[in-house]
C-alpha positions in Angstrom: 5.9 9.4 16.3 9.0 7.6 15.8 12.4 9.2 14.3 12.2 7.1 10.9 8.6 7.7 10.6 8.6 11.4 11.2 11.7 11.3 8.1 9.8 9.6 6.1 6.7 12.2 6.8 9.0 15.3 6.0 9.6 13.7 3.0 5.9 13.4 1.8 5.0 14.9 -1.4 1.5 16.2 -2.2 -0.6 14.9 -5.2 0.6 18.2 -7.2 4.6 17.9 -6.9 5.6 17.6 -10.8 7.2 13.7 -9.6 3.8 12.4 -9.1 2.6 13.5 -12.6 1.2 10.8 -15.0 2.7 8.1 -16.9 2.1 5.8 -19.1 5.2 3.9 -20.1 5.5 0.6 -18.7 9.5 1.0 -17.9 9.0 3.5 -15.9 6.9 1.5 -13.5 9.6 -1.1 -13.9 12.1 1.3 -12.8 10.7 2.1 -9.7 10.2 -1.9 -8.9 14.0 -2.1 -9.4 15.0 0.9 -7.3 13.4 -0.5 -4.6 15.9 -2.0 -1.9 15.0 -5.4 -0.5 15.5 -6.0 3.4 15.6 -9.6 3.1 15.1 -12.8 0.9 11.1 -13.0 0.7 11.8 -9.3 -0.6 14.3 -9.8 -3.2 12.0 -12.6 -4.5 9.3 -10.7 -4.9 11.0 -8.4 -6.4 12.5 -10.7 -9.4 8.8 -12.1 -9.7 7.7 -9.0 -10.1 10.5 -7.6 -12.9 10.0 -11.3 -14.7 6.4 -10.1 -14.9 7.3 -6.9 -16.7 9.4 -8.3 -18.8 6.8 -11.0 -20.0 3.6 -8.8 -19.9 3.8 -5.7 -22.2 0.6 -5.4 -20.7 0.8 -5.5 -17.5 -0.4 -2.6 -15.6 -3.6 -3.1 -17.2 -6.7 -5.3 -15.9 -7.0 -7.2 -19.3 -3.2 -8.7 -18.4 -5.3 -12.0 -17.5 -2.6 -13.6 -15.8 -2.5 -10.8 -13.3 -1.7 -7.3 -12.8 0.4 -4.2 -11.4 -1.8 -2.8 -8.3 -0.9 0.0 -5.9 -1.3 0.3 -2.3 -0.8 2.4 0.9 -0.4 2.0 4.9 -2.5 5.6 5.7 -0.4 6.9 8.9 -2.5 9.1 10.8 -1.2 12.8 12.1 -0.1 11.3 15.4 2.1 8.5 13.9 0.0 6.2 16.2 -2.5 4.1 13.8 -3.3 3.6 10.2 -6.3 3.4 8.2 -7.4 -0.1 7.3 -10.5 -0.8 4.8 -12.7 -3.3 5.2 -12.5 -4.5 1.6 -16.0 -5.6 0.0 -15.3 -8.2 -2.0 -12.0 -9.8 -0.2 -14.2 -9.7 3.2 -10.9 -8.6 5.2 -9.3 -5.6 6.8 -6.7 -4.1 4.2 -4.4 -1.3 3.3 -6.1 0.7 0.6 -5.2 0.7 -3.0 -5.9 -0.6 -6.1 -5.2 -1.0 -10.3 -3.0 0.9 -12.0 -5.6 0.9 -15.0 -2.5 2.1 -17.3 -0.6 4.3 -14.5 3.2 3.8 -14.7 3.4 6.1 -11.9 3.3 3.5 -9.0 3.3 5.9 -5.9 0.6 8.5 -8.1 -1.7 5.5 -8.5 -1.3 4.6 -4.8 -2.4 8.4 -3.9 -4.9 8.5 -6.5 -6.4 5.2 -4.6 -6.3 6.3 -1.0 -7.9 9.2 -2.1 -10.4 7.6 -4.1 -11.1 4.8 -0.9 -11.1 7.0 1.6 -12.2 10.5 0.4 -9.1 12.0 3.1 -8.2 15.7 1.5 -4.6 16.8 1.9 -3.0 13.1 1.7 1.0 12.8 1.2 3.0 10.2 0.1 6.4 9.6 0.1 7.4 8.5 -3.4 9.4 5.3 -2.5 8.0 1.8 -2.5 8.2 0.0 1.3 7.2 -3.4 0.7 6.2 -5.4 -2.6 3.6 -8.1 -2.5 2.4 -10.6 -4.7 -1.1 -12.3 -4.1 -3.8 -14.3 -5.6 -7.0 -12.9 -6.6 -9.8 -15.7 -6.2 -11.7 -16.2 -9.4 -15.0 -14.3 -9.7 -18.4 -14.7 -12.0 -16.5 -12.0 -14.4 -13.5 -13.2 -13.9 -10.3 -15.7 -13.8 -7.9 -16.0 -11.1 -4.8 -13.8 -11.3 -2.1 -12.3 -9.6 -2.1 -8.7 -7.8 1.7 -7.9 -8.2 1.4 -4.6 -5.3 4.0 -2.0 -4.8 3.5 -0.7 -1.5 3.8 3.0 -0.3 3.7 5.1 3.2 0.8 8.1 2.9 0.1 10.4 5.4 -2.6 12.1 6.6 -3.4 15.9 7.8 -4.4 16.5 11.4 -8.4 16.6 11.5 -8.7 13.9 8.7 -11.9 12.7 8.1 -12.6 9.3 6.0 -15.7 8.6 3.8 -16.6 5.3 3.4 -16.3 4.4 -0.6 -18.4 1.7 -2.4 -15.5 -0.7 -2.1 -15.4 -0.7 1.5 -17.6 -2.5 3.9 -15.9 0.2 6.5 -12.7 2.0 7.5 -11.4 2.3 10.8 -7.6 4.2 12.1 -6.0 1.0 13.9 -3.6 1.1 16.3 -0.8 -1.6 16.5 -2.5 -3.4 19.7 -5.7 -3.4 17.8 -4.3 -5.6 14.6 -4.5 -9.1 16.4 -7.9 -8.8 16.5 -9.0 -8.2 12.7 -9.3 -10.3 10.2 -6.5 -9.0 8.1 -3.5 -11.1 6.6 0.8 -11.4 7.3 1.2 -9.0 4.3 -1.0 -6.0 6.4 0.9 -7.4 9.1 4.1 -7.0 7.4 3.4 -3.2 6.7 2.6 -2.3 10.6 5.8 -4.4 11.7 7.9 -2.3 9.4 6.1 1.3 10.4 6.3 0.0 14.1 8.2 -2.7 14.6 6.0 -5.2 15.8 2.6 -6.0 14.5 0.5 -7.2 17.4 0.4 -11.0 16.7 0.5 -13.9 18.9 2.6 -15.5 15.9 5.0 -12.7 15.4 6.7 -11.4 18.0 7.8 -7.8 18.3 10.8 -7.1 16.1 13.2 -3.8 15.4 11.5 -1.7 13.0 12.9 -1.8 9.8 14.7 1.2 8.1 12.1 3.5 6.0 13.4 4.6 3.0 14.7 7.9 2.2 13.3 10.4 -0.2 14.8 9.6 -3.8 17.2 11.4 -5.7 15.2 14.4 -7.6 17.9 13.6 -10.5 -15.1 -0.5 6.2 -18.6 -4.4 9.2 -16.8 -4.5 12.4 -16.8 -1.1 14.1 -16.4 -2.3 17.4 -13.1 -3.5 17.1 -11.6 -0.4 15.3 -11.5 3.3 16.5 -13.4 5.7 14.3 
């Protein structure tokens, strides 16, 4: 496991520290979007898309925000620092970080937890409370519903040696990938994105390998293929 990564997982807190607890206020969840630090331009974008949004949409951690939505996410880091867990999401038909809606959770990083748990039935996870990455995506329009925006904070979670996943009714399958395995998924630059920042290069033809990116610091207290993933 590499120095930044082992930080970050010292830093993990568990779904019962008091900073996780619920919230409902809207700032909040805007405060933690402008904490985050952004390592370059496509970052700082995102960022002022995403603090616009806020500002316009009183509403918008919940689903019936129709232009789109706060959602919550996680890169799964297994014990060994080696691979991460990847869904293979249902209705998107691609291999994903797991996460999901905020359904009225200010708490970004608790509703990121609250997800991986939820999507991959792993006991024991830890997160650390700062968002990595932010991402902002189109949802394709459905029977029940328009298109919209997924406005994603992204977090780092760990898991305990001996995990084991259950496969939840959003997932097709799981599967721990490592870094050499990513090329061969059907995944997308944002997943990408998340592997080249935990390990500095993300396995693509496209993308060559890069210096991994620093990983935050803890705050201030103040599921089809299984042949080309290992289970």
């Amino acid at each position: 496991m590499n120095a930044p990564l082992a930080a970050a997982r010292s830093a993990a807190l568990a779904a019962t520290d008091p900073s996780l607890a619920s919230r409902a206020d809207l700032a909040y969840a805007r405060a933690a979007i402008e904490a985050y630090v952004p390592r370059d331009e496509h970052q700082a974008g995102e960022r002022a898309r995403m603090l616009a949004f806020c500002d316009e949409h009183d509403d918008a951690l919940l689903r019936t925000c129709v232009p789109g939505h706060l959602t919550a996410s996680a890169l799964i880091v297994d014990a060994s620092g080696e691979r991460a867990l990847l869904t293979h999401h249902k209705k998107l038909e691609k291999w994903l970080q797991l996460g999901g809606h905020c359904d009225g959770e200010a708490n970004l990083a608790a509703s990121a937890l609250r997800e991986c748990w939820e999507e991959s039935g792993i006991e024991g996870l830890r997160i650390h409370p700062a968002i990595v990455d932010l991402d902002i995506h189109t949802i394709p329009a459905r029977k029940q519903e328009p298109e919209h925006l997924h406005l994603d904070s992204r977090f780092l979670v760990f898991a305990p040696e001996g995990a084991t996943e259950t496969v939840s009714e959003e997932s097709i399958a799981l599967g721990w990938v490592a870094v050499s395995e990513l090329a061969e998924l059907g995944t997308d630059d944002s997943v990408r994105r998340l592997f080249d920042l935990v390990w500095g290069r993300s396995g693509s033809a496209t993308e060559p390998g890069s210096s991994p990116h620093r990983l935050p610091k803890r705050p201030d207290s103040k599921r089809t293929d299984h042949r080309q993933v290992r289970r």
